[in-house]
KELO-119092 format. One record per residue: residue number from 1; x, y, z of N, C-alpha, C, O in turn. Coordinates in pm, whole numbers, plus 32768, in hexadecimal, padded with zeros to 4 digits. Layout:
<recs>
    n    nX    nY    nZ   caX   caY   caZ    cX    cY    cZ    oX    oY    oZ
  NUM     X     Y     Z     X     Y     Z     X     Y     Z     X     Y     Z
...
</recs>
This chain:
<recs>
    n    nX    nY    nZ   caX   caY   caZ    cX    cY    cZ    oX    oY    oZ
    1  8A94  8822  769E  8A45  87F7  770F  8A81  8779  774C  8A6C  870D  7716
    2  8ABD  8780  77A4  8B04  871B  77D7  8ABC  86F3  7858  8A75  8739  78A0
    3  8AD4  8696  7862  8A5B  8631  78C5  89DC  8620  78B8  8985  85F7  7904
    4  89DC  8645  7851  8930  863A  7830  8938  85BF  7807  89AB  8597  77F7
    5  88CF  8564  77EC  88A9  84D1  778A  8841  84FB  7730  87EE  854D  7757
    6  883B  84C6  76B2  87B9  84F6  764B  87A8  8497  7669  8801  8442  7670
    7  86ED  8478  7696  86A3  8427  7674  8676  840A  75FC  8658  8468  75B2
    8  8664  8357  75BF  8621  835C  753A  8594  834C  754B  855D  831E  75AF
    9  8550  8381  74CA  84F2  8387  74C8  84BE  833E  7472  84BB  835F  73FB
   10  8480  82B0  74AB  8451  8245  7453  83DE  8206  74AD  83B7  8224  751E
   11  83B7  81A5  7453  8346  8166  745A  8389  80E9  74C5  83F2  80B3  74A1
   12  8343  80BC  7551  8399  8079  75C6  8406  808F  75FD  8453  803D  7630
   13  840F  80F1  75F7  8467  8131  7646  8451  817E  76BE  8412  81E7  76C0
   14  849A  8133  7748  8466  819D  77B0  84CA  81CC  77D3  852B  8180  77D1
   15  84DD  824B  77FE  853E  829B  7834  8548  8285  78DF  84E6  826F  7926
   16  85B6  828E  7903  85ED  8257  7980  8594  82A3  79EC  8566  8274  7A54
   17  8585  8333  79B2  855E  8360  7A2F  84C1  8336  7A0D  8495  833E  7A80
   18  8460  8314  79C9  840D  82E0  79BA  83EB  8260  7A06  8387  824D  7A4B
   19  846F  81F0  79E5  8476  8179  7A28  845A  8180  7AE5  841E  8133  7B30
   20  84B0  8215  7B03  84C6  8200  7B8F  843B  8248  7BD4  841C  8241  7C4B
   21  83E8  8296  7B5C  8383  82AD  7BA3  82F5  8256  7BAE  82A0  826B  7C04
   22  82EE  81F6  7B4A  829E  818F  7B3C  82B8  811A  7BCA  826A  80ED  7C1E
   23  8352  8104  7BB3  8341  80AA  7C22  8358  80F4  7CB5  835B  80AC  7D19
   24  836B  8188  7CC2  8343  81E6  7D4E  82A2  81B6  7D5C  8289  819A  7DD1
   25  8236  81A7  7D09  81C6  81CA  7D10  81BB  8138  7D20  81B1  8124  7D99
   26  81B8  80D2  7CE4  818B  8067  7CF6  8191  801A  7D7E  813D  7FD4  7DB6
   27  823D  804A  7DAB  8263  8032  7E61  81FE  807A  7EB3  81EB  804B  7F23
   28  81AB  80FB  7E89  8183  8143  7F00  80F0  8117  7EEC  80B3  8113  7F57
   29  80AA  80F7  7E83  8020  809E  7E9B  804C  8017  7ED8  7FF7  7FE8  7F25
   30  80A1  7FDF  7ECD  8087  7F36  7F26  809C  7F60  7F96  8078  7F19  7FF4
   31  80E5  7FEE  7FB4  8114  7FE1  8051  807C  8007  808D  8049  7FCD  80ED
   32  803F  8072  8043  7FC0  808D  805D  7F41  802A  806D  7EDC  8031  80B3
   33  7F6B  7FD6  8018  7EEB  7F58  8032  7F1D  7F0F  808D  7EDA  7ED8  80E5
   34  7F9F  7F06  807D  7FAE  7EA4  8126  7FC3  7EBF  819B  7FE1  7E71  81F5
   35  7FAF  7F6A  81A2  7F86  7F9A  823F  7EB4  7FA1  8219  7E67  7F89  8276
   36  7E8B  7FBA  81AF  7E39  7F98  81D2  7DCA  7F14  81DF  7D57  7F2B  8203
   37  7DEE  7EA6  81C5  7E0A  7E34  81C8  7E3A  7DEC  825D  7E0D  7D7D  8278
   38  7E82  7E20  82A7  7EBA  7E16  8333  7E3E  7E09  838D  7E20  7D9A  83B9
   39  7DF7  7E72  83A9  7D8F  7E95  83E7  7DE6  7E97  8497  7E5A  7E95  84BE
   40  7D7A  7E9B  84C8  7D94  7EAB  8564  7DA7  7E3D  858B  7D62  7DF1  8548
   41  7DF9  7DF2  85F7  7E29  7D98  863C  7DA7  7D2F  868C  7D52  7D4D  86E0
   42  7DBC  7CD5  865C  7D55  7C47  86A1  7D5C  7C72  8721  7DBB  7CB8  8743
   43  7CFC  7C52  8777  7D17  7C43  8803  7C9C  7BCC  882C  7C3B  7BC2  87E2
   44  7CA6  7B7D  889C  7C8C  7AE4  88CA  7BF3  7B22  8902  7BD4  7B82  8949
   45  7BB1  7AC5  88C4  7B11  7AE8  890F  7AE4  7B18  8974  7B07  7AEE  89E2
   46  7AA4  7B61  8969  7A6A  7B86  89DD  7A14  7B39  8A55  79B6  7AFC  8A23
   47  7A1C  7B2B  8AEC  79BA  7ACA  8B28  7931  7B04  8B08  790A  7B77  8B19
   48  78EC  7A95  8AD4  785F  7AD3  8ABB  77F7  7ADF  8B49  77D6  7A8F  8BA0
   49  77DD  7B61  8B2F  7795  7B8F  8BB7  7710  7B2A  8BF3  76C6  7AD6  8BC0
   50  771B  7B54  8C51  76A5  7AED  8C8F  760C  7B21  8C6D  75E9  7B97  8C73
   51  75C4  7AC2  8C4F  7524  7B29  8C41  74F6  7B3A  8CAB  7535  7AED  8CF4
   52  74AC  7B72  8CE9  7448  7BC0  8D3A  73BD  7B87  8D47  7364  7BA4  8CF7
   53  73A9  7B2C  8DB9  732B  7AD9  8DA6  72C8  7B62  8DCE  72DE  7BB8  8E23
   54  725B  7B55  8D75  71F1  7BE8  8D79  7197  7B78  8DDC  719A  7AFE  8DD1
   55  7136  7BD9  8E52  70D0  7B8B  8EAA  706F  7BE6  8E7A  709A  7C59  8E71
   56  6FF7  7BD5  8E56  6F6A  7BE8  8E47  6F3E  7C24  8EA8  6EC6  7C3F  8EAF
</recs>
């Protein structure tokens, strides 16, 4: 079997492709909390409308 790698099998040991999927997953929740975290864009107050004097 040529090109293969044996993984060992021990106690703390992570296997590479293990490594690359832990930190795939860990990149795609922060990217996820920090689009949702972003929110929609500030925009400058609004002029507050004038009231409406009511006549009796």
């Amino acid at each position: 079997m040529l090109g293969r790698t044996v993984a060992r099998q021990g106690v703390g040991f992570l296997s590479a492709r293990l490594v690359r999927g832990l930190g795939a997953a860990v990149i795609a929740v922060a990217g996820l909390i920090a689009a949702a975290n972003a929110g929609p864009a500030q925009t400058p107050d609004p002029v507050p409308a004038q009231e409406v004097a009511q006549s009796d």
